[in-house]
N, CA, C and O atoms as a GROMACS GRO file, in nm:
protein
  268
    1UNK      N    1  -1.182  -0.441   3.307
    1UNK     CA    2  -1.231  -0.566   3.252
    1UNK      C    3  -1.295  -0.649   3.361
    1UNK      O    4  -1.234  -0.662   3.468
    2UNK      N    5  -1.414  -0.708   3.344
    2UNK     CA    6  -1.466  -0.808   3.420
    2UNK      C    7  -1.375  -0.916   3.456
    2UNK      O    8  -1.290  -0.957   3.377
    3UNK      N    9  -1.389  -0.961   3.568
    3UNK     CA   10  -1.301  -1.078   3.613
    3UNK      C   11  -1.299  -1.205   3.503
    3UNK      O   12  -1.191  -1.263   3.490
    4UNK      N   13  -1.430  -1.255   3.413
    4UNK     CA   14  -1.462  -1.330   3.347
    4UNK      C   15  -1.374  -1.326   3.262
    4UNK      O   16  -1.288  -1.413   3.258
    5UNK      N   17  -1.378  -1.210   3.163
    5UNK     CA   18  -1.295  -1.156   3.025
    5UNK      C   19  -1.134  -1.162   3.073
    5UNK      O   20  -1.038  -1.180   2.998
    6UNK      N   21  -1.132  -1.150   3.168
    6UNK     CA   22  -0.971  -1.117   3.217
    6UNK      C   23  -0.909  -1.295   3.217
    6UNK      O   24  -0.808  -1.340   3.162
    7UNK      N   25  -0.992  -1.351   3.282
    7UNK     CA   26  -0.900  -1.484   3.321
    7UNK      C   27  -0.965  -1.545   3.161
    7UNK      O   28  -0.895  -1.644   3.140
    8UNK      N   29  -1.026  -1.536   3.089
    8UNK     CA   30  -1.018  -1.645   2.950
    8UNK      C   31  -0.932  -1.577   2.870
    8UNK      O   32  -0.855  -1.647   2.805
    9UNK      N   33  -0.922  -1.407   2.851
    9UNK     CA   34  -0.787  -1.382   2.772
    9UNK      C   35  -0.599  -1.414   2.876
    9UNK      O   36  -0.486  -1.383   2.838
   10UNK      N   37  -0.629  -1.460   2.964
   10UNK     CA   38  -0.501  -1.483   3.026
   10UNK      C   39  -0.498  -1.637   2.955
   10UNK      O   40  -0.422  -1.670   2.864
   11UNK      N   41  -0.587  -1.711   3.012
   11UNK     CA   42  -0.640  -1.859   2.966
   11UNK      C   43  -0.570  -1.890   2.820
   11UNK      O   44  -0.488  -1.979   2.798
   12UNK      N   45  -0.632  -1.781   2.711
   12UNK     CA   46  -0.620  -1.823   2.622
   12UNK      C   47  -0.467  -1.793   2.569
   12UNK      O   48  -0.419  -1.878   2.494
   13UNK      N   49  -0.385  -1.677   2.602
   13UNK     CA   50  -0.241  -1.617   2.605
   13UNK      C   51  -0.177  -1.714   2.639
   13UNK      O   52  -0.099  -1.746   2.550
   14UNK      N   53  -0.170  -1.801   2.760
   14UNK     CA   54  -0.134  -1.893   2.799
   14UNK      C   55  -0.107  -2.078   2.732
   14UNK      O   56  -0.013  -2.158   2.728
   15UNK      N   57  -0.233  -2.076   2.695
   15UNK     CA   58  -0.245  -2.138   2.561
   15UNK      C   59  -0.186  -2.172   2.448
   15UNK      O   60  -0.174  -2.282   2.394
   16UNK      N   61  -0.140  -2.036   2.407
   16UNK     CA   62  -0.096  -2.034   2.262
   16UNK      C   63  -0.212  -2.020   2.157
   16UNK      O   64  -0.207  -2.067   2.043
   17UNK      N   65  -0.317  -1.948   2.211
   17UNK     CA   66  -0.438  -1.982   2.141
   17UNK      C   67  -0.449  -1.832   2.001
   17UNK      O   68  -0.473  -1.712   2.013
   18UNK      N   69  -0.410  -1.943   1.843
   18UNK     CA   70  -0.402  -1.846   1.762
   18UNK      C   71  -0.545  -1.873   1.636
   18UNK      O   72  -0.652  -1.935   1.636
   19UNK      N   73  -0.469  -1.788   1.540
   19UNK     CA   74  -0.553  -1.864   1.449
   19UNK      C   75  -0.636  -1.982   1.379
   19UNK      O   76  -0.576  -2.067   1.313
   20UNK      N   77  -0.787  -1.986   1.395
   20UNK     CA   78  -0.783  -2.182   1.390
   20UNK      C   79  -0.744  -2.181   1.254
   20UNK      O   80  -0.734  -2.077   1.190
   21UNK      N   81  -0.718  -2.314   1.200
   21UNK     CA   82  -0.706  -2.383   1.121
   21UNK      C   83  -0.772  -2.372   0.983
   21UNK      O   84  -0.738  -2.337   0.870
   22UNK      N   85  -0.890  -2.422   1.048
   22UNK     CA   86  -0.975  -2.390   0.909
   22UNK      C   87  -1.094  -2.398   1.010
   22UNK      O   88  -1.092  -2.384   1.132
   23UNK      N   89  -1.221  -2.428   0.910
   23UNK     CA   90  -1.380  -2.420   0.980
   23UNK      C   91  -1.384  -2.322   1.001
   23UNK      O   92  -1.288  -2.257   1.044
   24UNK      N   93  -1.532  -2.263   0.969
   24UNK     CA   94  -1.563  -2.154   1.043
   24UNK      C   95  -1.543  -2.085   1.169
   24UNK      O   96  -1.474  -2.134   1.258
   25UNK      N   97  -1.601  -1.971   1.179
   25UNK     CA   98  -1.510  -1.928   1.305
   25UNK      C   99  -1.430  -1.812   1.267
   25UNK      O  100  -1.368  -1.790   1.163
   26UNK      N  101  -1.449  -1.714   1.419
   26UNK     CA  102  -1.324  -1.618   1.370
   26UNK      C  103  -1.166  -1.639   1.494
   26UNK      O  104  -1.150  -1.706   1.596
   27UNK      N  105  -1.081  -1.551   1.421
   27UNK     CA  106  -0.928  -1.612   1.432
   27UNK      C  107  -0.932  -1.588   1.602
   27UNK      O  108  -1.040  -1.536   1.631
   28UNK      N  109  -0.872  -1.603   1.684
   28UNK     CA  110  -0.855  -1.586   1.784
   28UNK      C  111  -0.750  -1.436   1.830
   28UNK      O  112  -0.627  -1.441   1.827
   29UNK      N  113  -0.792  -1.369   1.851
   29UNK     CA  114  -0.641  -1.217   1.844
   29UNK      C  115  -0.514  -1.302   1.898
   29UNK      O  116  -0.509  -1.417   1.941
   30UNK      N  117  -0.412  -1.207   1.883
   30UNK     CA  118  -0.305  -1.228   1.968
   30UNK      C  119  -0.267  -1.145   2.084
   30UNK      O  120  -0.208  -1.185   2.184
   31UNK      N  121  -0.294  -1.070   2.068
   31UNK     CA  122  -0.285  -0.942   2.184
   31UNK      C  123  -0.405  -0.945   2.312
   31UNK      O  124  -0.504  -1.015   2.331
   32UNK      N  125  -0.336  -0.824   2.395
   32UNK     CA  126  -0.434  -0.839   2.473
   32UNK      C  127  -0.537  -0.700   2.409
   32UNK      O  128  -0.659  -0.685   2.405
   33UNK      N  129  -0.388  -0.586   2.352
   33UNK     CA  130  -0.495  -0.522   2.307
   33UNK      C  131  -0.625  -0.502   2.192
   33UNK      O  132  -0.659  -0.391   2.151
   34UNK      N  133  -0.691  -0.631   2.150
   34UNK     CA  134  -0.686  -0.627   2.062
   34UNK      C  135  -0.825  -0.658   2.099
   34UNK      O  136  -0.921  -0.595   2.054
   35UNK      N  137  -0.835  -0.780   2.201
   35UNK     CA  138  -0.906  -0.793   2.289
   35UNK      C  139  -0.996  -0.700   2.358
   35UNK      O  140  -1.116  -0.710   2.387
   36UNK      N  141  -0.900  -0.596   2.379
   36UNK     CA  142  -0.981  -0.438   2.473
   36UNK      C  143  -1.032  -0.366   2.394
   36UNK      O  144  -1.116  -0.287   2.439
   37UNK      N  145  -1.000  -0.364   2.228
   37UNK     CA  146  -1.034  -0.296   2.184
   37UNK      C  147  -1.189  -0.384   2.050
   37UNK      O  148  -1.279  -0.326   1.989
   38UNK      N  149  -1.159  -0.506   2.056
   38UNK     CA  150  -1.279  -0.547   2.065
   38UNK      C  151  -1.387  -0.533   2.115
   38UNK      O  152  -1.494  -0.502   2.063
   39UNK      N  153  -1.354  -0.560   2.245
   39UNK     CA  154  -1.483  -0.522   2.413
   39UNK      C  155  -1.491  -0.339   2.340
   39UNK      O  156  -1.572  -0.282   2.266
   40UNK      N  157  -1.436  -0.321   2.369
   40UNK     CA  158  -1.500  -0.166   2.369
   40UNK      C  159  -1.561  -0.186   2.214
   40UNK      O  160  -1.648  -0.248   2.275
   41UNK      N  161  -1.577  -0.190   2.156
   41UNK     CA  162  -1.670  -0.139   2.045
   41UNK      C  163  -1.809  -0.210   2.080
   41UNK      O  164  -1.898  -0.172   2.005
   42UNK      N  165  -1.836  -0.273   2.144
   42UNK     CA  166  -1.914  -0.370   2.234
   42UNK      C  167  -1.992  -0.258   2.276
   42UNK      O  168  -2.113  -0.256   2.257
   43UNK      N  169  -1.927  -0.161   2.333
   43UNK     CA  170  -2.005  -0.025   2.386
   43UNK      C  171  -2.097  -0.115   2.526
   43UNK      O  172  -2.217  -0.143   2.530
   44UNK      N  173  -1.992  -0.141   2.627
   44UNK     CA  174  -2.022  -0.239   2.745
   44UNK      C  175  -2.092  -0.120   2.820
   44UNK      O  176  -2.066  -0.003   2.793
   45UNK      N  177  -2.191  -0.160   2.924
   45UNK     CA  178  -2.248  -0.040   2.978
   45UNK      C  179  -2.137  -0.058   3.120
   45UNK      O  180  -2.105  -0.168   3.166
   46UNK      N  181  -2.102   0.042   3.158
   46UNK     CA  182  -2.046   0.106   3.293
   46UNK      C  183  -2.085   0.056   3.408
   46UNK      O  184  -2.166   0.142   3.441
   47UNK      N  185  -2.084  -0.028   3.500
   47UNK     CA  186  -2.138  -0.035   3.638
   47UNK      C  187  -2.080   0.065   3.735
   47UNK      O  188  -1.974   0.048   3.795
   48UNK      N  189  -2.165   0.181   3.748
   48UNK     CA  190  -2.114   0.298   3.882
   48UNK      C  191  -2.217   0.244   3.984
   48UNK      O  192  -2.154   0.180   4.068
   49UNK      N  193  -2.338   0.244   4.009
   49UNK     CA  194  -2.395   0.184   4.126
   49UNK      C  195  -2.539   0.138   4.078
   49UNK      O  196  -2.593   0.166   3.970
   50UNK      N  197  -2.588   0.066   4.175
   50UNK     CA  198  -2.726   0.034   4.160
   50UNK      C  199  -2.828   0.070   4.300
   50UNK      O  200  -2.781   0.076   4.413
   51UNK      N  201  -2.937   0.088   4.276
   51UNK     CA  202  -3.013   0.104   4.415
   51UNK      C  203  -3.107  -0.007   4.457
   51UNK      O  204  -3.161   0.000   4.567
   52UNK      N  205  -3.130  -0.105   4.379
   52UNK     CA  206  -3.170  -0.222   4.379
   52UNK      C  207  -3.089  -0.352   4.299
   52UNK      O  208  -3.015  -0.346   4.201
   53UNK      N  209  -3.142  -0.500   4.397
   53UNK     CA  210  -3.076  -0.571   4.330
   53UNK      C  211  -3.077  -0.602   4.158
   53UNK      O  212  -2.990  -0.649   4.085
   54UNK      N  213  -3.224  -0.552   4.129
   54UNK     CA  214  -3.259  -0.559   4.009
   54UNK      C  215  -3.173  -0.521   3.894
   54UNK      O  216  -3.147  -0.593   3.797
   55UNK      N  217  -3.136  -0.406   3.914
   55UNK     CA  218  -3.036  -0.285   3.875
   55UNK      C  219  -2.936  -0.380   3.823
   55UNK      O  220  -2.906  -0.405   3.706
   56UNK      N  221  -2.876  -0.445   3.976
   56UNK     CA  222  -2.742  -0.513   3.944
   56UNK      C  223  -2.752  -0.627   3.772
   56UNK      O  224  -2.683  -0.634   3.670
   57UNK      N  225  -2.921  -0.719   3.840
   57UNK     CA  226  -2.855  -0.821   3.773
   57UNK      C  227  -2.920  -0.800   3.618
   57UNK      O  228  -2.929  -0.892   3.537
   58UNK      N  229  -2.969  -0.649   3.591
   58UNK     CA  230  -3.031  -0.635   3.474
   58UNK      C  231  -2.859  -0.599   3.377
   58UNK      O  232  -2.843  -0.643   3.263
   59UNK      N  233  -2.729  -0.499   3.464
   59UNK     CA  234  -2.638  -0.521   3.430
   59UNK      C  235  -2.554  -0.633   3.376
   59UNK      O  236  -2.488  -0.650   3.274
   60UNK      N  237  -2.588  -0.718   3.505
   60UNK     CA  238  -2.512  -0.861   3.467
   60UNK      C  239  -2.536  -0.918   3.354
   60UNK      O  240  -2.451  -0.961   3.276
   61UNK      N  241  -2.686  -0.921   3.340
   61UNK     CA  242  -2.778  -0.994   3.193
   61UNK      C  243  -2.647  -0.912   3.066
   61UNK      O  244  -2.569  -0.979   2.998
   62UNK      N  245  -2.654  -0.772   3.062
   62UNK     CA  246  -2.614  -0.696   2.977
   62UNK      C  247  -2.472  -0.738   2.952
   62UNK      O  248  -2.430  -0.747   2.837
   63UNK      N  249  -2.393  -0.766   3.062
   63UNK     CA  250  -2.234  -0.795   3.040
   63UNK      C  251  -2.221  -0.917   2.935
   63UNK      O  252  -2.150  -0.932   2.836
   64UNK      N  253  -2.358  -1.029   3.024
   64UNK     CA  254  -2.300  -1.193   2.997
   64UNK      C  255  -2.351  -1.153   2.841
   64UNK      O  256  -2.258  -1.178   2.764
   65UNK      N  257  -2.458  -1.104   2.775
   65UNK     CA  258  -2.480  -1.117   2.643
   65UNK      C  259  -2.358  -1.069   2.575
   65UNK      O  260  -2.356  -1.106   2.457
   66UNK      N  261  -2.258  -1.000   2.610
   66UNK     CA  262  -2.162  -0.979   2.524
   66UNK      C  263  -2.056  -1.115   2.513
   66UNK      O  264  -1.980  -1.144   2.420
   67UNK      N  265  -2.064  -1.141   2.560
   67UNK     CA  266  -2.015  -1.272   2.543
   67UNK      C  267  -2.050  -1.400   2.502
   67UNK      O  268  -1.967  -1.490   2.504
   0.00000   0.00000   0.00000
């Protein structure tokens, strides 16, 4: 897991962060796995290496849109 995804599902565990209320919106999980198994259907692309910086931050673009 990206450092990002890791500290807002700790964030939110911490919290108590469940189901909202009402309003639109979806529920918040309770788990962590639930979370992982969210991200993965996401079908996140892999960072093994890059040979330019480009590489990197065309990844990065790719991560932050999942979120």
């Amino acid at each position: 897991l990206t450092a990002a995804l890791r500290t807002q599902i700790t964030n939110d565990i911490r919290n108590g962060a469940g189901p909202s209320g009402g309003g639109g919106g979806e529920a918040i999980p309770h788990g962590i796995h639930v979370w992982i198994k969210r991200f993965t259907k996401l079908k996140p692309l892999a960072f093994q290496s890059a040979a330019t910086p480009v590489e990197v931050e065309d990844w990065i673009t790719h991560m932050e849109k999942l979120f």
